[in-house]
N, C-alpha and C positions, 0 to 999 in steps of 0.2 A: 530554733537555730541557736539562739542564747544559751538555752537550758544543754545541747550538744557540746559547746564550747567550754563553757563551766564544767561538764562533764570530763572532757577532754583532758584540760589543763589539771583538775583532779587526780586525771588517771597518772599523768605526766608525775605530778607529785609522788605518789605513792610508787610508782615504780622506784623512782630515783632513793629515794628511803630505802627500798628495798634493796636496791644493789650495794647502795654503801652498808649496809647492814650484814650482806652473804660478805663483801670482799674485808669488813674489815674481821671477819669472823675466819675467812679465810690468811688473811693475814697473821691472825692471832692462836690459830689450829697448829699445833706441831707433828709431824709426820712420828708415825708409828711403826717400830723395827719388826720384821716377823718373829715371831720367838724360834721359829727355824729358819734356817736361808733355804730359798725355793731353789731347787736343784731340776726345775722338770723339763723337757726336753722332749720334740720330735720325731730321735733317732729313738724312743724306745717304743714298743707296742705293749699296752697294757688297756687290756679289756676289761678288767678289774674295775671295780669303783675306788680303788686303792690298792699301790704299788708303792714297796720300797726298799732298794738294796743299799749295805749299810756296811763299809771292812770294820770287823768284827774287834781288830787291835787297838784301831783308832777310834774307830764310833763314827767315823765320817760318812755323811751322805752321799754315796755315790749318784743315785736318781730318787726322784720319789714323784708320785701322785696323790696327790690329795693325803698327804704321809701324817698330816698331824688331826684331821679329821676323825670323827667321832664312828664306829662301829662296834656291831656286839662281834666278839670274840670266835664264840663257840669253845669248842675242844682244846684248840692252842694255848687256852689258856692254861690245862694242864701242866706248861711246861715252869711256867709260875710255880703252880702248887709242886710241882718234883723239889725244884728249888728252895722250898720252905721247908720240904720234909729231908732233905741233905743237909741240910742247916741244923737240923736239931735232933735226927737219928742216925745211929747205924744201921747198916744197911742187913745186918742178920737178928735187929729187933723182929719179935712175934706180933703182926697184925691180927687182933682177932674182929671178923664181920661181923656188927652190928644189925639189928633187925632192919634199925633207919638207913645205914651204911647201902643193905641190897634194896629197899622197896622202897624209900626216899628219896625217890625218881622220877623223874617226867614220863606219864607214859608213850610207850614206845619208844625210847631211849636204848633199849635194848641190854640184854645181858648174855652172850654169845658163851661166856665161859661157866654159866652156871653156878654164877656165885650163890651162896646159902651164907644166913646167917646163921654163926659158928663155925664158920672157915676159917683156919688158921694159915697165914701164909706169911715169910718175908717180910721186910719191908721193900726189899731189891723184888722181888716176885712181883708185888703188888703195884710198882715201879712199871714194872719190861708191863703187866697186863695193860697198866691205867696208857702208856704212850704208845706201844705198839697197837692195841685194838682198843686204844681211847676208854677202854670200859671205867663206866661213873662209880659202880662201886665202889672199885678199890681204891678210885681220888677221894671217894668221901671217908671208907676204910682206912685212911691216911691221916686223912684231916682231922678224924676224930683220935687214933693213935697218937698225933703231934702232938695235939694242942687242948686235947679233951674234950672239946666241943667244934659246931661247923660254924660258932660265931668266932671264938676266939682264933682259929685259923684263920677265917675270914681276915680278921684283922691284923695276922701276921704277912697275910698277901698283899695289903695294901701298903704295910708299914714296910717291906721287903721290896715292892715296887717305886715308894718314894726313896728308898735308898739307892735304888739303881741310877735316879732323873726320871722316872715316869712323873708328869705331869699333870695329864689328862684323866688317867686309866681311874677305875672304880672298879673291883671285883666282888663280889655277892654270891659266889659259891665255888668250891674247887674242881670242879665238873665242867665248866662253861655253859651249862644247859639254859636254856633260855630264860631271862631275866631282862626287863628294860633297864634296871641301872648298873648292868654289867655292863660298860662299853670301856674299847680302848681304842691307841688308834695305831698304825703302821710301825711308827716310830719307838713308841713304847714299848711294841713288842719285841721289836727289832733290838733293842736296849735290853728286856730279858733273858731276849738267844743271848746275846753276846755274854750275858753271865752264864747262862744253863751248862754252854759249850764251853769254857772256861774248864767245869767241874769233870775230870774221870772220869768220874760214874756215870754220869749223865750222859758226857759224849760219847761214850758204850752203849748204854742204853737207847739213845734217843734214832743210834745208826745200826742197830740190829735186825737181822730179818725176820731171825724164826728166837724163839725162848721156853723151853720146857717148863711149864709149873709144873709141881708138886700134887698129888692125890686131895681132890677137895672131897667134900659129902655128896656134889653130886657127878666128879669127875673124879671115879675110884684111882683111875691110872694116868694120872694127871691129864694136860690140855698143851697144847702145839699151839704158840702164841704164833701169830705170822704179821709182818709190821704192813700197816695199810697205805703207808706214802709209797706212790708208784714210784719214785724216783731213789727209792730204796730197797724196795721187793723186784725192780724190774719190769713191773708192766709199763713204765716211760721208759724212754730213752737217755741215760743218761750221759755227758759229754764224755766220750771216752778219757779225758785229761783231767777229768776230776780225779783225785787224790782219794779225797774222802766226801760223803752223803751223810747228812743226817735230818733230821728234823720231826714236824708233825703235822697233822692234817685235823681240820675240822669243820664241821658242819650242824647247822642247826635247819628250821626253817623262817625264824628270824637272822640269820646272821648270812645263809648263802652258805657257799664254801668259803674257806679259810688254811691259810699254808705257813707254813714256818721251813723254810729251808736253811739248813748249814752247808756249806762247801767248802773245800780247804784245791788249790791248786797250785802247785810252786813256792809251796810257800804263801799264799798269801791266802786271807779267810774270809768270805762273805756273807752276809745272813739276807738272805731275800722274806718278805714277806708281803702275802697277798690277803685282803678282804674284800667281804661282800663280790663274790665270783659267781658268775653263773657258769660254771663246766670250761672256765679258760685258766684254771688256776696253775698248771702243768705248766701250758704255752707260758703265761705269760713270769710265769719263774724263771724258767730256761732265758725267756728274752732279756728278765733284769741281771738274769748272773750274766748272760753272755757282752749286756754293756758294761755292768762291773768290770769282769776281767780285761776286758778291751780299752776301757778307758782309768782303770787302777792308777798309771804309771802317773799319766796325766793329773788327777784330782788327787788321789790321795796324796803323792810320795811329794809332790810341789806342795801338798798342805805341809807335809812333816817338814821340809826343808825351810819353809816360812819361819814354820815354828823353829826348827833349831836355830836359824838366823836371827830370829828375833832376841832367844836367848843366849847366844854369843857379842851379841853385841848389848844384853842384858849386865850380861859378866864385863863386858871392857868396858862399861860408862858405871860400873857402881862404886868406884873408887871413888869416880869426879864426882857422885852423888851427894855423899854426906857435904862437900862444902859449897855445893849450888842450889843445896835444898833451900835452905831460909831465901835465898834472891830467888827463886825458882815461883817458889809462895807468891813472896808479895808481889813480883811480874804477873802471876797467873791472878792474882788478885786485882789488882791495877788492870787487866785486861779485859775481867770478865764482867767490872763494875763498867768500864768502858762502854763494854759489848752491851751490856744493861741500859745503859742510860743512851748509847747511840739507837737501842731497839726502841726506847722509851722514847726517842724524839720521832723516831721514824714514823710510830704511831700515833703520836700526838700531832705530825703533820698530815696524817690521812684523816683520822678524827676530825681535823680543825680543818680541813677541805671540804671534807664531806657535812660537815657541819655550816660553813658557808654555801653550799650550793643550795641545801637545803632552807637558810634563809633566804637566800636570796628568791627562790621559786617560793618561798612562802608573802616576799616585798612584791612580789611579781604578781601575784594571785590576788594577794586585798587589793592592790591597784585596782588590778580588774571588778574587783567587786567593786571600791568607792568611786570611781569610773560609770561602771553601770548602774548605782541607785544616781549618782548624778544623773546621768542620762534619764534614768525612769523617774526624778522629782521636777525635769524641765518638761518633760512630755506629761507630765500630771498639771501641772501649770500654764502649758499650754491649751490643753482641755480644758479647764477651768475658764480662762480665757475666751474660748472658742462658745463656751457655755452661756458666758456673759452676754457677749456679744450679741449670742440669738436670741436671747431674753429680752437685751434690751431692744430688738429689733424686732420682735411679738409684742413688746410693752407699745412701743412706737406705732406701727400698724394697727395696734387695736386703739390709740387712741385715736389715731385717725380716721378708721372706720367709725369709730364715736361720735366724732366733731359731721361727718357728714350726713349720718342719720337724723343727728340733731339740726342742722340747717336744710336738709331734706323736708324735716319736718313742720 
């Protein structure tokens, strides 16, 4: 029963340590900003393991799912690599196919257009092929034309993604073909459309249906490019109030499908993009543009009106700036040594609480211990005692049995 209670009041102990240990930690924890604000929402359907529509002027997050999450690309990342080779060719440069360029592919990746190495094409040809029917050659045909090799492209895609705000993204070939340190995520990509479409050429390219190439070695009379996003070719449905379609489609069997949608309506432009899709990537496009435009006026135009209020009233207080700066300082100084030293008491009175409770349950405990060896040296004593006593009362009867033998005798 002892040995329970000891246990007990142990147990007691250690809890209480341990709570003021979480709270003063919790105390001491400062909350963490998202590096995006969560924009997600109910009203949208997204089957997707990622969704996110984004107006294309402002960069604002209209909705997103899982938008800053990590997934492989696929094909859309193409529209990266378009973007690297607009930067640094003209578009009636001669691309000529590389042996690595055709057969430096995944197999089964596919080559529909019959590319050979020594085909001369375009830089614009090899463009409309590589976006319209995603073909890997001519991204790699690119890659090596730009940059002379598929490393140092490489690393024009990454250095051309961190100048947009990609944060996340890491690209490893101009193809999107499957790779585990390709990944990007919603956002990032979302952030590339918005340059891609930006460019002429690209938003020509990227919303065409059909594009004649040129006679290769193994297509004498050239080849009938035909663009494979249904929301461009017409196998979807597309809003009849769209203005203008563009985008691209990809797929791996590590990435799922993958979509890159542009739309222009009224004037106003949205970029939707979808990853890791199993066959909902259509649906669930349609569903992000159609909360986009429905809720535009709402999110976006109150964000820009923020922003120009904030900068009108930027301009009518910068007059009174230069001469409230120096008092401005030493207030904001005085306040935050304030705010410092009132955090510093705040915690040194939880510390110094929780530090008394815990002596005290420690005054509490030895008690009980020197408590009970008392109690266990009086009960040692008493036995002792008790010990005595029979002894001497064995000593006694045996002498007396002694004394009557002896006078028996």
């Amino acid at each position: 029963m002892r040995e329970c209670h000891e246990k007990k009041w142990l147990g007691v102990l250690a809890a209480c340590v341990m709570f003021i240990g979480m709270f003063a930690q919790g105390v001491l924890a400062q909350p963490q900003e998202s590096a995006a604000e969560n924009k997600e929402s109910g009203e949208v359907s997204v089957a997707s393991q990622s969704g996110l529509v984004m107006d294309a002027k402002t960069q604002t997050v209209l909705y997103e799912k899982n938008g800053e999450r990590l997934y492989y690309p696929a094909s859309i990342t193409k529209l990266l690599t378009a973007l690297v080779v607009v930067k640094n060719c003209s578009l009636d440069e001669t691309v000529i196919f590389s042996h690595d360029a055709v057969y430096d592919v995944e197999d089964g990746s596919g080559n529909n257009q019959g590319f050979e190495a020594g085909d001369k094409l375009t830089v614009e040809e090899c463009l409309y092929a590589m976006i319209l029917e995603s073909s890997n050659p001519a991204a790699n045909a690119l890659a090596e034309h730009t940059s002379g090799s598929m490393d140092k492209f490489v690393y024009e895609m990454n250095e051309t993604a961190k100048e947009l705000g990609c944060r996340h993204s890491s690209f490893q070939n101009p193809s999107g073909l499957n790779d585990k340190m390709q990944e990007t995520t919603a956002y990032d990509m979302a952030l590339i459309s918005c340059a891609v479409f930006e460019n002429e050429a690209l938003r020509e390219i990227c919303s065409a249906r059909t594009y004649q190439l040129s006679p290769t070695l193994n297509q004498p009379e050239g080849y009938l490019l035909q663009a494979e996003h249904k929301l461009i070719n017409g196998e979807e449905t597309a809003d009849p109030q769209w203005d203008f379609v563009g985008g691209k489609t990809g797929y791996t069997s590590m990435a799922g499908n993958t979509l890159v949608t542009y739309v222009e309506e009224d004037g106003r432009q949205l970029v939707a993009v979808v990853m890791k899709s199993d066959m909902t990537h259509y649906e669930d496009t349609r569903n992000l543009l159609e909360y986009g435009f429905k809720n535009f006026d709402a999110l976006v135009k109150a964000d820009t009106e923020e922003e120009d209020t904030d900068e009108a009233d930027a301009a009518q207080t910068s007059s009174q700036t230069a001469v409230s700066t120096q008092n401005s300082e030493q207030t904001q100084k005085v306040q935050t040594k304030t705010g410092q030293s009132l955090s510093a008491l705040k915690m040194a009175g939880y510390v110094t609480a929780g530090a008394a409770v815990v002596i005290l349950l420690v005054i509490c405990y030895l008690y009980r211990k020197i408590q009970k060896e008392k109690r266990r040296q009086e009960r040692l004593r008493r036995r002792r005692r008790r010990v005595q006593k029979m002894r001497r009362q064995q000593e006694e009867e045996y002498r007396l049995r002694h004394r009557h033998r002896r006078s028996g005798s």
